[in-house]
C-alpha positions as CSV (number, residue, x, y, z in Angstrom):
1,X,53.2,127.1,71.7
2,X,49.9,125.9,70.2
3,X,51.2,122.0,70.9
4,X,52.2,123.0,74.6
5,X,48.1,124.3,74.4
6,X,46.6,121.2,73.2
7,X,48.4,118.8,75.3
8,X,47.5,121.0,78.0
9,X,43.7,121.2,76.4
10,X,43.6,117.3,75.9
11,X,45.3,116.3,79.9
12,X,42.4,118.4,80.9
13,X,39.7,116.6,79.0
14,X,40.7,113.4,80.3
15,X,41.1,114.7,84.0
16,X,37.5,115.5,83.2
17,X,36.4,112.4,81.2
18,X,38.2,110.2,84.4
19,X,36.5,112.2,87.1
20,X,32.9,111.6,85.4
21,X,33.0,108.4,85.0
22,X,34.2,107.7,89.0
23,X,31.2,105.9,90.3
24,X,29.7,107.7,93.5
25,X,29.7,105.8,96.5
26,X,26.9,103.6,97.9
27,X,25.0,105.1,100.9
28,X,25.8,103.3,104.0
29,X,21.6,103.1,104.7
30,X,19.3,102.5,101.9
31,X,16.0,101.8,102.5
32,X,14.0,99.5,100.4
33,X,10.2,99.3,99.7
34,X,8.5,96.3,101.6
35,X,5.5,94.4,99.3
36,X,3.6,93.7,102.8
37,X,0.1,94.4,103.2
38,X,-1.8,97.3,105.5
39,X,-1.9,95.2,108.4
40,X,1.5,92.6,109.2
41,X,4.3,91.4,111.7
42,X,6.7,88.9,112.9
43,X,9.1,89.9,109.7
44,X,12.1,87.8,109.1
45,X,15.2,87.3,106.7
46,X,17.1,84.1,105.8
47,X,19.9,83.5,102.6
48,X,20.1,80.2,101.0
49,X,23.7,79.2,99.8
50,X,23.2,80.5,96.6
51,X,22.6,84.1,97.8
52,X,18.6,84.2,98.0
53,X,17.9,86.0,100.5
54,X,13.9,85.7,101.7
55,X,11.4,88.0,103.5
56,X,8.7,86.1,105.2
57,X,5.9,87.9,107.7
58,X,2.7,87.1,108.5
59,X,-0.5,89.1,107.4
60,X,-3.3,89.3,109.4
61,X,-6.6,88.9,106.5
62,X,-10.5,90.9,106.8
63,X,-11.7,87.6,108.4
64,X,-8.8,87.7,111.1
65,X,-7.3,84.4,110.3
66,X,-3.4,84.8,109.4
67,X,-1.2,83.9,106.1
68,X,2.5,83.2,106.4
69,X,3.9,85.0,103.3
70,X,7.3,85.4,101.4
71,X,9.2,87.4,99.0
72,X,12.0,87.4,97.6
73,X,15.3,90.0,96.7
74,X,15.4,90.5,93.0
75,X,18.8,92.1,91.4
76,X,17.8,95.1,91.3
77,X,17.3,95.2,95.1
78,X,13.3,95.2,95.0
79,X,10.9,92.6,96.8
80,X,9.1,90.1,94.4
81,X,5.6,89.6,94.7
82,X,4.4,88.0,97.4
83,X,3.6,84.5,97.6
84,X,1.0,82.8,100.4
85,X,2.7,79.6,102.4
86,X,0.0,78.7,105.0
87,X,-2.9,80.2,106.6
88,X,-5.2,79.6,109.1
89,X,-7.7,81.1,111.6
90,X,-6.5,80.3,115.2
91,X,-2.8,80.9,115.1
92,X,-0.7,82.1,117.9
93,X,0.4,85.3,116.6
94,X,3.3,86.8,119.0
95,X,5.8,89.7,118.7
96,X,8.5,87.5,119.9
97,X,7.6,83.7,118.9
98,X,8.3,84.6,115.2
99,X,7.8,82.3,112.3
100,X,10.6,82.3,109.8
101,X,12.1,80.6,106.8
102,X,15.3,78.3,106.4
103,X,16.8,76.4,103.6
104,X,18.8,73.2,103.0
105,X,19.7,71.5,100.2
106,X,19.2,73.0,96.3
107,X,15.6,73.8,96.3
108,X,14.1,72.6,99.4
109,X,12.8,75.2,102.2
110,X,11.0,75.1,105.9
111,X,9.5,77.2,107.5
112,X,6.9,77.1,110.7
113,X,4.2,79.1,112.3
114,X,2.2,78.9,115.4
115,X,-0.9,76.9,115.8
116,X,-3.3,76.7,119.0
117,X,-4.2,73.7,120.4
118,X,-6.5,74.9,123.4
119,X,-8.1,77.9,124.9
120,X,-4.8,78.8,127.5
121,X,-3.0,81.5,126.2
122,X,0.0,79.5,126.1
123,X,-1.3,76.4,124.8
124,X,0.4,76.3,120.9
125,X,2.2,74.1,118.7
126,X,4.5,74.6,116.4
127,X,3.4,73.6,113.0
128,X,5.9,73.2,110.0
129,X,5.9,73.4,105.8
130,X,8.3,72.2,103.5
131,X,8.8,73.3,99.8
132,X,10.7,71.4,97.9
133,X,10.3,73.5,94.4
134,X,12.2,77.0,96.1
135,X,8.6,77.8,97.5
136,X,6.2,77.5,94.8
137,X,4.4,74.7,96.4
138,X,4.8,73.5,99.8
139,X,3.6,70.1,101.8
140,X,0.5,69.8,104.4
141,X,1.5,71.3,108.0
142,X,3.0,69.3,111.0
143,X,3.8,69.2,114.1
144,X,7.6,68.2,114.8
145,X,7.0,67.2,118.9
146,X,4.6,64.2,119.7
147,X,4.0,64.7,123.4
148,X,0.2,66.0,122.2
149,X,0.2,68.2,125.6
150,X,-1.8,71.1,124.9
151,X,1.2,73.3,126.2
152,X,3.4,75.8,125.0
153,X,6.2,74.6,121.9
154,X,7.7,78.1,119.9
155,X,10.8,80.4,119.5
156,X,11.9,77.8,116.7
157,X,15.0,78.0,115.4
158,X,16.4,75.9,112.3
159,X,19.8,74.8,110.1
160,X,20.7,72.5,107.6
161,X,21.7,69.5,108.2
162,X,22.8,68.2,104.6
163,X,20.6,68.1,101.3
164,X,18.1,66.1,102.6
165,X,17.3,66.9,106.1
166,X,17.3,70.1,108.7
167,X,17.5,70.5,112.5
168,X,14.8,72.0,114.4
169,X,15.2,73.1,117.5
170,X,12.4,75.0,120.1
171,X,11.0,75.3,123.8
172,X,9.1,72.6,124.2
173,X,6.8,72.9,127.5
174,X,5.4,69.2,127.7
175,X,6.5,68.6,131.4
176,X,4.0,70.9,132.5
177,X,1.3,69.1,131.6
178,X,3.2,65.6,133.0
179,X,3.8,67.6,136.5
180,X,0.1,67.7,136.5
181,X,-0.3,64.1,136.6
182,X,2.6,63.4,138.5
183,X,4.3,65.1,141.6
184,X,7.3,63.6,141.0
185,X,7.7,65.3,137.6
186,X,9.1,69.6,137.9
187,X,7.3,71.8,135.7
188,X,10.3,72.5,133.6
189,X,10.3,74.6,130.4
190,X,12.7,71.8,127.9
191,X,14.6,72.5,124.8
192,X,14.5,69.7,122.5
193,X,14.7,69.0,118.5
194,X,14.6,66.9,115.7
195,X,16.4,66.2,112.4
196,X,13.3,66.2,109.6
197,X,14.0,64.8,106.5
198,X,12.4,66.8,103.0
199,X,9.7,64.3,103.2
200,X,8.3,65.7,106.9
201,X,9.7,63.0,108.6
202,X,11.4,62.8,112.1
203,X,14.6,61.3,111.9
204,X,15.6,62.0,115.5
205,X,14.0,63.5,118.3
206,X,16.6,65.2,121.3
207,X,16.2,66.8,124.9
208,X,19.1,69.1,124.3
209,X,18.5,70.7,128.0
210,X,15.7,69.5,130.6
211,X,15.6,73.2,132.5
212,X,15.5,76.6,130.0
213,X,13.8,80.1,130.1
214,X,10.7,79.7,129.2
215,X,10.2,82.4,126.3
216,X,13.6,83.7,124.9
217,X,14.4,82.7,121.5
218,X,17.3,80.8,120.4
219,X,19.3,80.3,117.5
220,X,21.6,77.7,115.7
221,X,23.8,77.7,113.3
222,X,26.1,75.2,111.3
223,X,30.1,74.8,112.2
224,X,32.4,72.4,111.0
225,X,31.6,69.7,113.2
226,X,27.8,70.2,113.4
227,X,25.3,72.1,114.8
228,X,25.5,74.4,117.3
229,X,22.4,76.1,119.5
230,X,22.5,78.6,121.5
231,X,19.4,79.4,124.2
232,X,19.2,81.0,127.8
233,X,19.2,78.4,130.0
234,X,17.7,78.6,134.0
235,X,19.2,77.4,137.2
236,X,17.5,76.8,140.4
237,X,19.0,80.0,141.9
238,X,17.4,81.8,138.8
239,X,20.5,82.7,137.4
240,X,19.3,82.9,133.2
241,X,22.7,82.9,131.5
242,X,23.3,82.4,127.5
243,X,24.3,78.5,127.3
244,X,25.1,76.3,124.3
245,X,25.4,72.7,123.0
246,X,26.8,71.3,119.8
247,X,26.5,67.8,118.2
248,X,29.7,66.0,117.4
249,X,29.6,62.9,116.1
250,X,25.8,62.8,116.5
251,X,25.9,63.2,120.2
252,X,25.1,66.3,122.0
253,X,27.5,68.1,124.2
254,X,26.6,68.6,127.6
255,X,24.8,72.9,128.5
256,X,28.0,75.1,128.6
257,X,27.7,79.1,129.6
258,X,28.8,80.7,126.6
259,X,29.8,83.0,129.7
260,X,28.7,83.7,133.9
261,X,27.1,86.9,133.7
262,X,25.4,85.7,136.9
263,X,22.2,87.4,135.6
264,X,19.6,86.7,138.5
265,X,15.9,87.7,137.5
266,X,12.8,85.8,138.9
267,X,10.8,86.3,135.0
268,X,11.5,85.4,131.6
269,X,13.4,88.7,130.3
270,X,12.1,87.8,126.6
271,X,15.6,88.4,124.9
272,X,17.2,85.4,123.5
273,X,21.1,85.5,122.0
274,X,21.8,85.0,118.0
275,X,25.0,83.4,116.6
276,X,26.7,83.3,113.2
277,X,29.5,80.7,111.7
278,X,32.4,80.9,109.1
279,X,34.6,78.8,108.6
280,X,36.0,77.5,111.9
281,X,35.0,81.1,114.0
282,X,31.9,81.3,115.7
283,X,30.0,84.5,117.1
284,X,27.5,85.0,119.7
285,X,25.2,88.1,121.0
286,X,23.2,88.4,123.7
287,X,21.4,90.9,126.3
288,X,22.1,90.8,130.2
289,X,21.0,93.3,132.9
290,X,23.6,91.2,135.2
291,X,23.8,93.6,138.9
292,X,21.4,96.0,136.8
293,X,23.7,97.0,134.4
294,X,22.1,96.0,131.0
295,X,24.9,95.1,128.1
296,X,25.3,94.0,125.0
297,X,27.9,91.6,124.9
298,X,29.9,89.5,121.8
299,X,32.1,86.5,122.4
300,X,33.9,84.8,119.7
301,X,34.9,81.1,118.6
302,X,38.2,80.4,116.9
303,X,37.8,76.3,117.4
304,X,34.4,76.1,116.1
305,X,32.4,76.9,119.2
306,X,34.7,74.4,121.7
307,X,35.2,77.2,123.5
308,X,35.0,80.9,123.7
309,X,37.2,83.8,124.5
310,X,36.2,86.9,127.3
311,X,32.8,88.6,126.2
312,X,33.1,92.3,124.6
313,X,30.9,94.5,125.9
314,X,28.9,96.8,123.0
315,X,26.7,99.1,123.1
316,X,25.7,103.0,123.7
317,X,23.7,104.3,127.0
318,X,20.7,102.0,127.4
319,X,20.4,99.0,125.6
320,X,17.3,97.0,125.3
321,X,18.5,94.3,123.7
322,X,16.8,92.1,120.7
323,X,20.4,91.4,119.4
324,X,21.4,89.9,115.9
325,X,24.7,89.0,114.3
326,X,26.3,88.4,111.0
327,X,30.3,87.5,110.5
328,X,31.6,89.4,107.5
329,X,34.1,89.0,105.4
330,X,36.7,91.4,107.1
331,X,37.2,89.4,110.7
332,X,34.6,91.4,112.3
333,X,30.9,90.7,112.8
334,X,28.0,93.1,112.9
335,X,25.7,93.3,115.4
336,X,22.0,95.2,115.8
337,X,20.8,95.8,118.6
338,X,17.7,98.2,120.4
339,X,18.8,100.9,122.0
340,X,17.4,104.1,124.1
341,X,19.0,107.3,123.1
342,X,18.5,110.2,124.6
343,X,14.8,108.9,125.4
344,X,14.1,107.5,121.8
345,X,14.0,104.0,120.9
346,X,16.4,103.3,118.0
347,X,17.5,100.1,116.1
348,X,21.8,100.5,116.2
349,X,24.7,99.3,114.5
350,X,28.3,98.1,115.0
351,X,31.0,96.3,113.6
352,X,33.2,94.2,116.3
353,X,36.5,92.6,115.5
354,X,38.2,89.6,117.5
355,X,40.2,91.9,119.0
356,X,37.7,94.1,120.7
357,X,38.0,96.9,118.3
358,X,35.0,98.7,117.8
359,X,33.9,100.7,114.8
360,X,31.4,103.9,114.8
361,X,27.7,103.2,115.8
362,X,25.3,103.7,113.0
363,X,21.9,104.6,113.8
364,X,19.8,102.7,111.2
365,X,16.3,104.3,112.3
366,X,14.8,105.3,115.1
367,X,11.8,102.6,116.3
368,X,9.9,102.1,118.9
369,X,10.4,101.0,122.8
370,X,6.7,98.6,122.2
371,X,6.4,95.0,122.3
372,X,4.9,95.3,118.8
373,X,8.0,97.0,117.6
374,X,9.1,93.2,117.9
375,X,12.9,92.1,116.8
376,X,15.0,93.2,113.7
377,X,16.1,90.7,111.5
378,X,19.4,90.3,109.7
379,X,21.2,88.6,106.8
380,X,24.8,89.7,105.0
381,X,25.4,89.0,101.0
382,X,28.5,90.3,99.4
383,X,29.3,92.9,102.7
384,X,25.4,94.3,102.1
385,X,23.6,93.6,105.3
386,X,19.8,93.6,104.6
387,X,17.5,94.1,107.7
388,X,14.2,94.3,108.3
389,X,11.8,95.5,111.1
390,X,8.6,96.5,112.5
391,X,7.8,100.0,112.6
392,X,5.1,100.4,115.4
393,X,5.4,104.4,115.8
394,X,2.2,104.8,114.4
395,X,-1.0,103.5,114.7
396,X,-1.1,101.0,112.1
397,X,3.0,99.2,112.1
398,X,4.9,98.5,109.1
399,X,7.0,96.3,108.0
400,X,10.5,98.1,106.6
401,X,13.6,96.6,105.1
402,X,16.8,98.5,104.2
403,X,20.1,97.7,103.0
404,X,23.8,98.7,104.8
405,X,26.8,99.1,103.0
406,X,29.1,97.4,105.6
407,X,32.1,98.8,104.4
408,X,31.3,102.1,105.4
409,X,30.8,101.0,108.7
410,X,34.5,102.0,109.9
């Protein structure tokens, strides 16, 4: 009898011992504190190939002149101290022509800002850094295009090439200023880049597309057989679909539609796509308000962005758009979008699989239906998704980062 009681006594202290130590699960949302000052935008996120993953935002200084900063993710999921890359006192500071950094090779980094260079309010040039000691130091500023037409040049994206070198790639809006001196020249908004090497110089220079939108971002990314961009082109019957081109075998392809939504609007809808690689699968999100119905759609890339299969349409009742995407690790990607719910502006959250499966929307916060709100940022590490926005509810916006336990996402 008394051994039937203390085996019965001991099972039950190590039922007990084995339910303490079960770890408790990670919240899907955790939100973590931001180092940014009283009064900054244009936040951004990018992860180097070793996992660093970088916050960079602009703050806006007493004398009004502006100071690209950075920070980085420690361990323990905190923001390091900031650290200053550039400043000056007459740059073009935009809620959605945002600066950001990249990475390419072990320790070298770019990153770009906006810099005036006349009195129009259009009139800026994009002006880029390079750090080649992980961002303790970085070179004098320069401009990447050499038209020297005091026109617009922004919504920047850029990739790695290799260790030595990076693709940029941006709006460039030179043939403005050419129409002016010649009638036989359209006043075209362009897309062009250039490979820069981690000296600053221009290897290359490209017109990737001679007719574009003239103010939605666009994005590129890295597949297995080079660079891919995506952008929203423009016809002539106004039609400002989500196109592409890739370099293969340092050519460029010639514009594809990544699909015809057929989206007909006379302005610049300021809502550019965002695209993610792994391996040989490529994803892409945009925004349409094709026939008035505005969407959120996903199309995927199984031969490295050759082609791509029918889009998915995402979303909940009113999307605004100001999309961004991350593959993960499971065959899905996760997408953020704005949304209008119930007449409040919130930033949402979805997984999508290849196959169209959807899983549960996730409201990360609610935010704000403004232009200052601006766009939410996103990078994955380890099936963590870090974001990070601008809170313009209040008076004064803040910058806020959280992080999203993927797998909860089901």
């Amino acid at each position: 009898m008394r051994n039937h009681l203390f085996l019965g006594l001991q099972t039950l202290f190590i039922l007990v011992v084995l339910c303490s130590c079960k770890s408790e699960p990670i919240e899907t949302i955790t939100f973590i504190e931001t180092p940014t000052g009283l009064i900054s935008s244009e936040p951004n996120l990018h992860k180097t190939k070793d996992g660093t993953i970088y916050l960079s935002w602009i703050e806006t200084n007493a004398d009004k002149s502006s100071t690209l900063t950075f920070s980085t993710l420690n361990n323990n999921n905190s923001w390091s101290q900031p650290k200053p890359i550039a400043n000056g006192t007459d740059w073009f500071v935009n809620w959605a022509d945002f600066p950001s950094i990249s990475s390419f090779g072990k320790s070298s980094l770019a990153a770009h800002f906006l810099d005036k260079s006349a009195e129009d309010t259009f009139a800026y040039d994009v002006k880029l850094t390079i750090s080649n000691d992980n961002g303790n130091t970085w070179n004098t500023p320069f401009i990447p295009h050499k038209d020297n037409t005091k026109t617009e040049h922004g919504f920047v994206s850029k990739v790695a090439i290799n260790d030595d070198s990076f693709l940029a790639v941006w709006l460039d809006g030179r043939q403005m200023a050419y129409a002016e001196k010649d009638s036989t020249i359209t006043k075209e908004m362009t897309l062009r880049s250039a490979i820069i090497n981690k000296d600053g110089e221009l290897i290359n220079e490209y017109l990737l597309d001679n007719r574009v939108c003239d103010c939605c971002q666009t994005d590129a990314a890295m597949t297995n057989n080079g660079p891919i961009v995506v952008y929203r082109d423009r016809s002539e019957k106004e039609i400002r679909d989500i196109y592409y081109v890739r370099q293969i075998n340092n050519k460029w392809t010639e514009p594809k539609p990544i699909f015809n939504d057929n989206w007909e609007i006379v302005g610049c809808p300021v809502n550019g796509a965002a695209i993610s690689t792994k391996g040989d699968t490529v994803v892409v999100v945009w925004f349409t308000m094709a026939y008035n119905f505005p969407k959120v759609k996903v199309a995927f890339s199984k031969d490295n962005g050759e082609t791509f299969g029918k889009p998915i349409d995402i979303g909940d009742i009113d999307p605004m758009g100001r999309v961004d995407i991350e593959l993960l690790d499971d065959n899905s990607a996760l997408v953020s979008w704005m949304d209008i719910v119930e007449e409040n502006t919130v930033i949402q959250l979805q997984k999508v699989f290849k196959d169209g499966t959807l899983s549960e929307l996730v409201t990360l916060t609610e935010s704000s239906e403004s232009r200052s709100s601006g766009f939410p940022r996103m990078v994955v590490k380890n099936d963590m998704a870090y974001l990070t926005w601008t809170d313009a509810r209040d008076k004064n916006s803040s910058i806020k980062t959280a992080r999203v336990n993927t797998n909860n996402l089901r």
